[in-house]
LUMSETOR-121881 format. One record per residue (C-alpha): z, x, y; residue in three letters. Coordinates in steps of 0.25 Angstrom, whole numbers, padded with zeros to 4 digits, always signed. Each point is the difference from the previous one (the first is absolute). Layout:
N
ZXYALA;...
END
This chain:
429
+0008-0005+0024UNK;-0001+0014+0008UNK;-0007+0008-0008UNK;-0011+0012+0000UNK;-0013-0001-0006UNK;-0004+0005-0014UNK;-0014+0002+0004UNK;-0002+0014+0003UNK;-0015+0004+0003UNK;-0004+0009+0013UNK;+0008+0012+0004UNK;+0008-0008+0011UNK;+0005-0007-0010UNK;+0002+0010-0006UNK;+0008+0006+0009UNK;+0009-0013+0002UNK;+0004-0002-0012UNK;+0006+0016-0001UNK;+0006-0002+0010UNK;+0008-0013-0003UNK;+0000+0001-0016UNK;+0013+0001-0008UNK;+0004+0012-0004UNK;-0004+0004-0012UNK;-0009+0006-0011UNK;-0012-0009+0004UNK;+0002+0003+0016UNK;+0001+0013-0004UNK;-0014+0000-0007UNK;-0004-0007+0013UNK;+0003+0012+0008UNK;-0009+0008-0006UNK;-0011-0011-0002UNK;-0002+0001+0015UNK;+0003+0014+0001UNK;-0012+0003-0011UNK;-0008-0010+0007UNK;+0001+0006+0015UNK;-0002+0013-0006UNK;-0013-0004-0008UNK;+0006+0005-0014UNK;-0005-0013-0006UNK;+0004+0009-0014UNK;+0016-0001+0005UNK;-0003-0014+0003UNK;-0003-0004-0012UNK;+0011+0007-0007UNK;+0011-0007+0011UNK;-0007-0015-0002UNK;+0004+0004-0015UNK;+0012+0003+0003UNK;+0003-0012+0010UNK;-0004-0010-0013UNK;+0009+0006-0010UNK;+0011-0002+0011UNK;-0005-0014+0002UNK;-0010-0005-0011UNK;-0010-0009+0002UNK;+0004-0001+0013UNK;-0012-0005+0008UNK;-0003+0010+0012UNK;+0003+0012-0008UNK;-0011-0007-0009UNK;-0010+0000+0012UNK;+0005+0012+0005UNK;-0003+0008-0014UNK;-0014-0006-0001UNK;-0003+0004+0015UNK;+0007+0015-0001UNK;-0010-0001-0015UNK;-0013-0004+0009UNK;+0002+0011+0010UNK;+0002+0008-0010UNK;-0014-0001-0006UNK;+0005-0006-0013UNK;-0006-0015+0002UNK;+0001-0005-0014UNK;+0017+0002+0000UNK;-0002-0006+0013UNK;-0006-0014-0003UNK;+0010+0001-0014UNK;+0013+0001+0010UNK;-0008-0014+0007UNK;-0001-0007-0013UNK;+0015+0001-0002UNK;+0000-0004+0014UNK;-0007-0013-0003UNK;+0006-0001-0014UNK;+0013-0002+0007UNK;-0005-0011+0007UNK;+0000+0007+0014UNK;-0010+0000+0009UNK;+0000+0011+0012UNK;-0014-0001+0005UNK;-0005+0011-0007UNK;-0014-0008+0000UNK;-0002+0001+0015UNK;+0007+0016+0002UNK;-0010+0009+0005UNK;+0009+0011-0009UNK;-0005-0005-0013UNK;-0014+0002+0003UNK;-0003+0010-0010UNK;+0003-0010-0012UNK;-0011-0009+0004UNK;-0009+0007-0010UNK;+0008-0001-0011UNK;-0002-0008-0012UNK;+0013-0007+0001UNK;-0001-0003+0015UNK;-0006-0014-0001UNK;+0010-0006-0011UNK;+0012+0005+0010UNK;-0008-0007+0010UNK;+0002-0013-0010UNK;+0013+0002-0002UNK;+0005+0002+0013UNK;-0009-0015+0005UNK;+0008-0006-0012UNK;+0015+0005+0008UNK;-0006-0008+0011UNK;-0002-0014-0005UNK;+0010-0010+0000UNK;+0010+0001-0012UNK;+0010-0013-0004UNK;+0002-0012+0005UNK;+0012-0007+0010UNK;+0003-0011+0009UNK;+0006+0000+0015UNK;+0014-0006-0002UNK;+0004+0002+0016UNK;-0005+0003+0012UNK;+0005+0003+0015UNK;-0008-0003+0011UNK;+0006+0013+0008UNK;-0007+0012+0001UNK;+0011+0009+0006UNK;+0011-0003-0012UNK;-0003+0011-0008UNK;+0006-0002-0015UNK;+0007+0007-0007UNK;+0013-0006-0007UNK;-0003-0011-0007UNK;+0006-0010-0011UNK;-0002-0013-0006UNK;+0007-0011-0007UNK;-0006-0012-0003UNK;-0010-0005+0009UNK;+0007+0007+0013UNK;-0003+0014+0003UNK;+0008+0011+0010UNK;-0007+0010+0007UNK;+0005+0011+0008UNK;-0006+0008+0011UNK;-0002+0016+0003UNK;-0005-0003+0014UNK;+0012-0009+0006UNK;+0010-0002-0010UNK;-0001-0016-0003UNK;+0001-0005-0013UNK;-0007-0014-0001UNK;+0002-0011-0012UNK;-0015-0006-0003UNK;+0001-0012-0008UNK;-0007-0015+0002UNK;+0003+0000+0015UNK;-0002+0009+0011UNK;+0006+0015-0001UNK;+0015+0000+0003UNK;+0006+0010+0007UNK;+0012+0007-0008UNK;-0001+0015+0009UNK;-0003+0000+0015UNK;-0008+0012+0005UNK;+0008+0013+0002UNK;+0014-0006-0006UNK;+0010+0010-0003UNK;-0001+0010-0009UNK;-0013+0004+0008UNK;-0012+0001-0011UNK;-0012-0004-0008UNK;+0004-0006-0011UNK;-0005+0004-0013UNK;+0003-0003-0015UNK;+0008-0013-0002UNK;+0007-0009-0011UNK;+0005-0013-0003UNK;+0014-0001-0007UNK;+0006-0016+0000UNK;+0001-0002+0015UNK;+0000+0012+0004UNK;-0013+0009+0005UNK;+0000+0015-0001UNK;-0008+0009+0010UNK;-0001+0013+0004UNK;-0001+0002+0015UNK;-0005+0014+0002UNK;-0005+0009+0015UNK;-0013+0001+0001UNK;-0013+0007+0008UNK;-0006-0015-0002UNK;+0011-0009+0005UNK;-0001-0004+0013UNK;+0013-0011+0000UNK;+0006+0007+0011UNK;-0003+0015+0004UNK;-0016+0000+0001UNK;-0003+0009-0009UNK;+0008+0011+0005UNK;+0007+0009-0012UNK;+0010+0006+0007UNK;+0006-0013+0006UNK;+0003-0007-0011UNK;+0012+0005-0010UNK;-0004+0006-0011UNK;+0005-0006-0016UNK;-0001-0013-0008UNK;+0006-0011-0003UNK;+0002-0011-0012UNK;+0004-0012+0006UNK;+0005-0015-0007UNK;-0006-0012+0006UNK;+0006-0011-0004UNK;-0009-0011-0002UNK;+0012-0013+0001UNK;+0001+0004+0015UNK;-0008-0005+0010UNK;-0010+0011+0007UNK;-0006+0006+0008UNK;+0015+0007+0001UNK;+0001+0014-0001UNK;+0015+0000+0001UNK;+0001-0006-0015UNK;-0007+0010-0008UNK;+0009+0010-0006UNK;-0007+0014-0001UNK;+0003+0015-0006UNK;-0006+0012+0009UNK;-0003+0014-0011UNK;+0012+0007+0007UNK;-0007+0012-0008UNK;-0006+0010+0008UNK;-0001-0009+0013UNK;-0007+0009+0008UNK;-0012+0002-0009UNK;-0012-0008+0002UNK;+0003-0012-0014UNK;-0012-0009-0006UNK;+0006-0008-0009UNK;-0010-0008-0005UNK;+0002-0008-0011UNK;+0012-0007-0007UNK;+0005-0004-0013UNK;+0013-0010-0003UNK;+0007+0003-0013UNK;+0016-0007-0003UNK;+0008+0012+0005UNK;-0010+0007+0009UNK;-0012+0000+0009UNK;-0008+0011-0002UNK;-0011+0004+0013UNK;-0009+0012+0002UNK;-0004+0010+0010UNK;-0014+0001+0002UNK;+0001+0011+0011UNK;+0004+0012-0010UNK;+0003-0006-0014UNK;+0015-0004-0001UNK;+0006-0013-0006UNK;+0014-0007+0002UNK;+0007-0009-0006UNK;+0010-0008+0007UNK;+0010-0007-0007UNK;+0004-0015+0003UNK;+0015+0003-0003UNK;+0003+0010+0008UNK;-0012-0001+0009UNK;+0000+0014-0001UNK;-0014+0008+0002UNK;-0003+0012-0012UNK;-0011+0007-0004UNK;-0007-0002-0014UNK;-0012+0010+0003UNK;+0002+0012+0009UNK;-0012+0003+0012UNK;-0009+0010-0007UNK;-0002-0010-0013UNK;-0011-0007+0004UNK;-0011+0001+0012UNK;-0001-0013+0005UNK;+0008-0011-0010UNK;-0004-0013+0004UNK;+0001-0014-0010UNK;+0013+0001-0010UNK;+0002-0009-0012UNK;+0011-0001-0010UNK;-0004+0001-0014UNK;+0004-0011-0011UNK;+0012+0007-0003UNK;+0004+0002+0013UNK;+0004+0013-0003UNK;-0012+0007+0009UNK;-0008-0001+0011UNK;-0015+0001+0001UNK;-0004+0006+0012UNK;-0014+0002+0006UNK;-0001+0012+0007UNK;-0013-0002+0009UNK;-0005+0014-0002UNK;+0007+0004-0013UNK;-0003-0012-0009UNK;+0010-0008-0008UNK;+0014+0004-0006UNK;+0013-0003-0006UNK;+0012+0002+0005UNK;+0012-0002-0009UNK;+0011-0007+0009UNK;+0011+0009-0006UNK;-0004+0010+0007UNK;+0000+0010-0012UNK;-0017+0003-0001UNK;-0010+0006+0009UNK;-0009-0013+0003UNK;-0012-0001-0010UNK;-0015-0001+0005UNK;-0007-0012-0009UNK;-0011+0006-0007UNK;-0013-0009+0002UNK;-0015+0002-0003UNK;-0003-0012+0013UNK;+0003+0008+0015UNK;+0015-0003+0004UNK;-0003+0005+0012UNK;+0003-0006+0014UNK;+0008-0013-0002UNK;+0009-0006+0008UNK;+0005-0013-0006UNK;+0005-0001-0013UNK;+0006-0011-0009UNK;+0002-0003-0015UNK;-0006-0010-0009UNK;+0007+0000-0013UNK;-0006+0013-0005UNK;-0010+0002+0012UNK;+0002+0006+0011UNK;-0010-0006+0012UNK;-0004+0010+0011UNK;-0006-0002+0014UNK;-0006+0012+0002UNK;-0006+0002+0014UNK;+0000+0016-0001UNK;-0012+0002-0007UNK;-0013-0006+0002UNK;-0005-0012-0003UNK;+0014-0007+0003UNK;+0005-0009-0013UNK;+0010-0007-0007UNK;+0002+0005-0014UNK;+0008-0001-0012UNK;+0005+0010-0009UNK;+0007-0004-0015UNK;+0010+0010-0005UNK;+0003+0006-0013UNK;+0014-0004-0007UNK;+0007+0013+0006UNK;-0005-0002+0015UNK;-0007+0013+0003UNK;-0013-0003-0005UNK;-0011-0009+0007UNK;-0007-0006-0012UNK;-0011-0009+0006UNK;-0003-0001+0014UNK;-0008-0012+0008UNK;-0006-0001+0014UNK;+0005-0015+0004UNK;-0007-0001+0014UNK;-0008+0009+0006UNK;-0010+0000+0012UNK;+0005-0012+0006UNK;-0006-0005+0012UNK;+0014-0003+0005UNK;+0005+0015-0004UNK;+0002+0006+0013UNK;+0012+0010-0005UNK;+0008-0008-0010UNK;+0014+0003-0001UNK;+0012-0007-0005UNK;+0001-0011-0010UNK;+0010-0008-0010UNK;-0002-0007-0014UNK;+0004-0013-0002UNK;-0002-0006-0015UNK;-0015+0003-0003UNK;-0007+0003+0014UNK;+0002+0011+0009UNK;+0001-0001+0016UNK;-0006+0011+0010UNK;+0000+0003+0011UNK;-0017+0002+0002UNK;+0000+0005+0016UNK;+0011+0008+0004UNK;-0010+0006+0011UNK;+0008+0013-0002UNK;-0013+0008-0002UNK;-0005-0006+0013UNK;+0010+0008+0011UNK;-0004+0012+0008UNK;+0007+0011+0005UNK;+0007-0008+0009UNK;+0004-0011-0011UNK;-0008-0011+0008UNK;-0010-0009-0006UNK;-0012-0005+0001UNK;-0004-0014+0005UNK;-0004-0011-0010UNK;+0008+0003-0012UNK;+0003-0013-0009UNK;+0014-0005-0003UNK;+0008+0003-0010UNK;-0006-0004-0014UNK;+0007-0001-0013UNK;-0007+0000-0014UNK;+0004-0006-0012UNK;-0006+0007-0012UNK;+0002-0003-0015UNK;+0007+0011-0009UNK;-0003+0004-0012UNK;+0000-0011-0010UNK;+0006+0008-0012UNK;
END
């Protein structure tokens, strides 16, 4: 999905993420990070990456950010505590390898961090390739699976293929109307739900000029009865909702009465209900930074929502509640799929480093992560996973979505691999 990353080390990037952060009391403490930094008050630097991790705790670059404001400070030993929380967390920012840190290599602790960091980097978990295209320019990001046949869908063109026994079948020619990459999608009986949003990265049929293609999103209907490639038979929704603002809506979830979608650009979500077919707002821009996966809970009385820098929360579908951050000792930091698993909820986080599938089991009220497991991590098919579905026991991902691969033109490199999906077993209890 379009997203910004979390790792936040030399002053240019620095300087980025000011500029593009939401915001809010963490961008705020930003500000003056930079500002202390540029004006060699390492004193004030230190105060605002304080402040910057009560606005966001155990948020990893203001993690990396403290220790390095620590070490040009002259205060070392905090230092290398702040990179043992890094690592504790399970998040590996090259601190090993950055010049910055040279100071610490005397210390007593140095060599244990050293350990802990080459532990973050062996292979964690096992799985099994379930699917694979042989197509290096579909670039996935939809997916869903039943039985043995898999749907994937597309950022780069806008086709959804069906995978199964035989070879790939086209359901979605290349630049069909609405114009998009499509992201999250869903199977419901016959039907397949997808989300058909503008992007910098599609190139169905504006080459990758912005400000020729229409702005918005779309949910769209394809109705898997009918006969396809047939753009014409798929029934679709456009977000009338502030048309003219650039729209990300990146992932989906279907409930009875309504279909529930967020707004990665700048944090809202909508509802939109079958009934009426009307478009509403459950969770007003400003909420959340960048809201990503969404998932019911079992009472289906609110919505987990993952927002890519801010964590996980709850948001109470009557509309009555500010939405509640999970409170959890593993980082909930930088994920963008999410799915539930009875009491589980199974993250794809590509936001933070090393990239992994993980699992989180909830307390009775839902607030509260009581146990927290790495499922896959260091896969040498990772290559930015994204999106995924449960289905019984095993989990499906997407393991290359290649999104981490574009430059600042959003065109790729040559020799990327196809498409893989990985099927990983879930927690057994």
């Amino acid at each position: 999905m379009t997203r910004l990353p979390i790792r936040l080390t030399l002053l240019s990037t620095l300087l980025l993420v000011s500029f593009l952060a939401h915001a809010d009391g963490y961008s705020t403490a930003r500000a003056k990070l930079v500002e202390a930094y540029q004006a060699g008050d390492y004193s004030a630097m230190r105060r605002a990456a304080r402040a910057s991790l009560e606005a966001r705790p155990d948020y990893p670059g203001a993690i990396f950010n403290q220790a390095l404001a620590e070490t040009l400070d002259g205060d070392a030993g905090a230092a290398l505590a702040s990179l043992e929380r890094l690592t504790a967390l399970e998040v590996d920012l090259g601190v090993d390898a950055n010049e910055a840190f040279a100071p610490l290599h005397e210390l007593e602790g140095w060599p244990s961090l050293l350990e802990h960091i080459a532990v973050l980097r062996q292979p964690v978990g096992t799985a099994e390739r379930a699917w694979q295209l042989d197509e290096a320019a579909f670039i996935p990001e939809g997916i869903a699976v039943s039985g043995e046949t898999l749907y994937l869908g597309s950022i780069r063109d806008g086709r959804i293929v069906r995978v199964d026994d035989t070879a790939p079948t086209l359901l979605r020619s290349p630049g069909s109307a609405p114009g998009g990459s499509i992201y999250g999608m869903r199977l419901e009986g016959e039907s397949l739900w997808f989300l058909a949003t503008r992007t910098d990265q599609y190139r169905g049929n504006y080459h990758g000029k912005r400000d020729a293609l229409k702005k918005g999103s779309t949910l769209c209907e394809l109705r898997l009865s009918n006969n396809y490639p047939d753009a014409a038979s798929i029934g679709c929704h456009p977000l009338p909702i502030e048309p003219d603002r650039w729209q990300t809506l990146g992932d989906l979830i279907l409930t009875d009465e309504f279909i529930y979608a967020a707004d990665q650009t700048d944090g809202p979500v909508y509802s939109f209900d079958r009934s009426s077919q009307q478009w509403s707002t459950v969770v007003e821009r400003g909420e959340f930074v960048s809201p990503q996966g969404l998932v019911p809970d079992a009472s289906g009385e609110n919505l987990y929502v993952a927002d890519y820098r801010g964590g996980i929360y709850r948001v109470r579908l009557d509309g009555y509640a500010a939405p509640e951050r999970l409170e959890s000792e593993a980082s909930l930091y930088g994920i963008d799929g999410l799915y539930r698993y009875g009491d589980w909820l199974i993250a794809v986080q590509n936001g933070i480093t090393p990239h992994r599938v993980s699992a989180h089991r909830l307390d009775d009220d839902g607030l509260t992560v009581v146990e927290s497991r790495v499922l896959l991590m260091n896969h040498p098919d990772f290559d930015e996973p994204n999106l995924g579905q449960v289905v019984g026991d095993d989990f499906y991902v997407v393991a290359n979505s290649h999104w981490n691969r574009f430059d600042r033109e959003n065109n790729l490199p040559e020799g990327l691999s196809g498409p893989i999906i990985l099927k990983i077993r879930l927690p057994s209890d």
